[in-house]
Structure formats: C-alpha cells, structure tokens
C-alpha positions in Angstrom: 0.2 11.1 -9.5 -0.2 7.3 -9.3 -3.0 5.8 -8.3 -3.8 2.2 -6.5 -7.5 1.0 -5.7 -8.4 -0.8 -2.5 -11.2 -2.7 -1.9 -11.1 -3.3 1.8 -14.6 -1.9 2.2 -16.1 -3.6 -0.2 -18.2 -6.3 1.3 -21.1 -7.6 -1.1 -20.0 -8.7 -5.0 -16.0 -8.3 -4.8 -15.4 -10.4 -7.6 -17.7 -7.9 -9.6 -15.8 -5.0 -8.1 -12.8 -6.1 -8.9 -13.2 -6.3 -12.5 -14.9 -2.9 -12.3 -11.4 -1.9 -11.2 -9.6 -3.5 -13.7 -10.9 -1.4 -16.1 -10.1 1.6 -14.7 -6.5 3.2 -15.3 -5.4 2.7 -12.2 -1.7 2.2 -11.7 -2.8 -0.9 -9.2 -4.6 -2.7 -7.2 -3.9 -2.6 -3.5 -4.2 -5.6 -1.8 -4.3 -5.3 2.2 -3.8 -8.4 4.0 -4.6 -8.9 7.8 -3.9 -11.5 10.0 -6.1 -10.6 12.8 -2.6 -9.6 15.4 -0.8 -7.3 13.9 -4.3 -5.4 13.4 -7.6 -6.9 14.5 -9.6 -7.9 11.4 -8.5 -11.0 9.5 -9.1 -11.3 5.8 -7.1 -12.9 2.9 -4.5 -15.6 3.2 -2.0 -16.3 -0.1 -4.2 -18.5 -1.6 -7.3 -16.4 -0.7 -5.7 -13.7 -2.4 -4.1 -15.9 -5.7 -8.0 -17.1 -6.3 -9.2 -13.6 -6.7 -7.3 -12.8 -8.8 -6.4 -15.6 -10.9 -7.9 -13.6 -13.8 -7.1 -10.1 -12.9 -4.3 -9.0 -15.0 -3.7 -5.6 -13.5 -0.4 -5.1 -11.3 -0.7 -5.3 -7.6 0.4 -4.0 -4.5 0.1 -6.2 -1.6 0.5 -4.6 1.9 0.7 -7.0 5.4 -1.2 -5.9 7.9 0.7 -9.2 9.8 3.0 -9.7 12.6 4.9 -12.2 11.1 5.6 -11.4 7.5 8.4 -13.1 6.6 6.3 -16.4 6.4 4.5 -15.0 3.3 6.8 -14.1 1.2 7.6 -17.5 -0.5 4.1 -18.1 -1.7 3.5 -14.5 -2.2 6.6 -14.8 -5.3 4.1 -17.2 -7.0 1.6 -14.7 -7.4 0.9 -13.4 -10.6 0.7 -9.7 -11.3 2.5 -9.1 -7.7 4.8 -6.1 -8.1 5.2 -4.5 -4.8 5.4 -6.8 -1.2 5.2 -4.0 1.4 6.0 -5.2 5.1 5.4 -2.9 8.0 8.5 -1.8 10.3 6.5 -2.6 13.4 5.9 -6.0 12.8 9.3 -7.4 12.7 12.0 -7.2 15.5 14.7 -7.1 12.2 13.4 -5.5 9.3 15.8 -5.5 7.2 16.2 -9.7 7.1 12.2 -9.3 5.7 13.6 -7.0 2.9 16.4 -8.9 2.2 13.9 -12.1 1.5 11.3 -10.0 -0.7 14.3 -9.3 -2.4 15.3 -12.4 -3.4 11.6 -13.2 -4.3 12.7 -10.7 -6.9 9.7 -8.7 -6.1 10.1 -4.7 -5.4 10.1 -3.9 -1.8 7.4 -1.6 0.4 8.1 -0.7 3.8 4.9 0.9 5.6 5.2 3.0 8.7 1.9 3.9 11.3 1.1 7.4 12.2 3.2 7.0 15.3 6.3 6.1 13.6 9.2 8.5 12.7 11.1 8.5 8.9 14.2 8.2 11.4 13.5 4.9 12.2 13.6 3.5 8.5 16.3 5.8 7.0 19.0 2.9 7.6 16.8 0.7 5.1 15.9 3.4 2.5 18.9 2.6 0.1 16.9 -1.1 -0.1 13.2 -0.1 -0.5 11.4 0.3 -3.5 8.1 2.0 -2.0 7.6 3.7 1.3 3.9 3.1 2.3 2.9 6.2 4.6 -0.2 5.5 6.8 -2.3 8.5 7.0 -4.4 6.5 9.2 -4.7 3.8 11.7 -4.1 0.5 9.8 -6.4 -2.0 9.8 -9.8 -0.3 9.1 -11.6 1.8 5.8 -13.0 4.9 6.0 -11.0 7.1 8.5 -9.7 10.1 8.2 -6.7 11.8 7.1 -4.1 12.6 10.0 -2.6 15.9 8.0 0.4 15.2 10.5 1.7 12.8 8.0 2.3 15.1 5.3 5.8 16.6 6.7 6.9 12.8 6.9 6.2 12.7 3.1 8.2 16.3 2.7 11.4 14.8 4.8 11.3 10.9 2.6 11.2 13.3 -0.4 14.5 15.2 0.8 16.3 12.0 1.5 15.1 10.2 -1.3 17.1 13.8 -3.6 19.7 14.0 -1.3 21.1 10.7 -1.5 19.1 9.5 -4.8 17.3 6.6 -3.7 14.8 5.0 -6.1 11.7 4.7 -3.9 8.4 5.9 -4.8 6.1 7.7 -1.5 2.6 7.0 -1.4 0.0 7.5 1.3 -2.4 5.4 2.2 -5.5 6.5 4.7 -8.3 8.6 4.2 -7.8 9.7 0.4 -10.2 11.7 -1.4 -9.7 14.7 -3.8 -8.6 17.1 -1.3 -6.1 14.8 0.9 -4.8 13.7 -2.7 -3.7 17.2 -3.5 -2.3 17.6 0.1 0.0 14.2 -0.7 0.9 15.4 -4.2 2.2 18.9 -3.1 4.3 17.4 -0.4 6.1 14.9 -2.8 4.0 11.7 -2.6 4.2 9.6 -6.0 0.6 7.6 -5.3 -2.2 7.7 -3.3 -4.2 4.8 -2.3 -7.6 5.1 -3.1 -10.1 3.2 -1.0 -13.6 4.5 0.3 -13.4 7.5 -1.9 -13.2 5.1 -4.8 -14.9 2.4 -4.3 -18.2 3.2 -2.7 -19.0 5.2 -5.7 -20.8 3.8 -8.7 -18.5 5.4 -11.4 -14.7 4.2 -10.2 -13.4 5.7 -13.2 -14.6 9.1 -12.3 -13.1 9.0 -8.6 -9.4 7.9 -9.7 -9.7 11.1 -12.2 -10.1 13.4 -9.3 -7.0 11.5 -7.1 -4.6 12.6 -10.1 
C-alpha cells in the first residue's frame, strides 16, 4: 500500500513539518488546495504552494478543492516534484476538457469524486485518468471520519480498472488511520492518504508504518 502525507491540519511550524515528512518513506506528499467556493476554507494558491516547497524534493500530489480548475493548471506544470494534478468531477461542467489540459501539462491525471458521487459518473473518463481520488469524507475539512460506504466504490473502480485494463491507481482519502487503511487495502485501494492520523503524532514515521 502507498502512502501520501497531508498536512492540512497542521497549523503552527509547517515548514518544520514538512521536512519531518520528507524524511519519512512516504510515497508523497498531498497537497490540498482550496479556493474558498468549491469548499469553504481557502488556503494555498500556486505560488503559495511552489514557496513551500521550493526545497522539498519528495513527489507530490496536488488535489483542487476549486471550482474552477482549469485556471491552474498552467502554473501548476511549473511546479517542481508535481506528479499527480487531481481535479474533482463536481467542479467542472466538462471534465474531460480539464483532463485533456493536465494532460498536455504532461503531468499524470487524478480525478476525485465526493461521498455523494457514483463510479458511473466517471467511467466515460477512466481510459484517461491516472489516479482516482475517492473521498471517504466531506472535502474540505481534517479530521472526519471514515464513511465505510465508500469502500464498495473502491471494489467496483477495481473491477473496471481489470476488466478493461486501465492504468489508474485508487486511493482514498478521508478519515485514514490503521483500521480504515486495512478496510481500503482489502477492497483494492493502491494508497491511502494519511492526514490527522499522521500528522498530529510526534513520530510520522511510526504512523505511515501502520497505513501499509
């Protein structure tokens, strides 16, 4: 099992913290970005998020929390690190024109889906994604909890991942902790996202151990 580290609860020392990630193993960093629409709390813009980590070298996976995310994704190819872009389908009348741009960036492609949401809606677009991001949560806020409804979403993207050998990886993002991690791994997720569980402990190392 892959594991990413976010630090949206962090509040007090994040450069600190985020070199106390970096020398973890984990697979990456997860980098949520909000714009305050889509979800309530605003956070990061590009170059909020190209500061931090200007001297970061672990990969990252950014996920927009924004209503309109095709106007990131040029500045988001400058980056450094950046490996996965990961859009939500709810925040764009046409999906698929956002993938196609992330494409070109020539940066993998994440699609995210809310609790709400049904695999249906994204199976058109699967033969073009790179990660499906599956909120176990409400996005927008740490340190809720698990909605086990998600896991048969994980079970059918699985199915049509073999069934018509698509490439995407599944992780699960939203109320992760030793036990929910186990629950995502035996339903076919490839990563969990690590946030609270990770990050409000003082040994980071220790928590990722317990995700894989």
């Amino acid at each position: 099992m892959k594991v990413a580290v976010s630090f949206l609860k962090i509040k007090d020392d994040l450069e600190g913290a985020l070199k106390k990630i970096e020398v973890t193993d984990c697979d990456y960093i997860h980098v949520d970005m909000m714009d305050g629409i889509f979800v309530p709390s605003l956070n990061y813009s590009v170059a909020d998020i190209r500061k931090l980590f200007k001297n970061i070298n672990k990969k990252l996976d950014v996920h927009m929390m924004c209503s309109s995310p095709n106007k990131y994704i040029k500045d988001f190819a400058k980056v450094p690190n950046l490996e996965y872009l990961t859009l939500h389908f709810e925040a764009h009348r046409k999906p698929i024109d956002v993938i196609n741009m992330i494409r070109h960036a020539k940066l993998k492609v994440g699609i995210a889906i809310n609790p709400e949401t049904k695999v249906h809606k994204i199976i058109p677009m699967l033969a073009h994604i790179d990660q499906v991001l599956v909120m176990s949560v409400k996005p927008g806020e740490g340190g809720q909890a698990f909605l086990p409804e998600v896991l048969y979403k994980i079970e059918t993207l699985k199915e049509v991942r073999e069934q018509n050998h698509y490439h995407y990886i599944i992780s699960v993002d939203g109320g992760i902790n030793r036990e929910t991690a186990l629950l995502c791994k035996e339903a076919g997720a490839d990563m969990v996202i690590g946030g609270s569980f990770v990050c409000m402990q003082e040994n980071f190392q220790k928590q990722i151990d317990q995700l894989r």
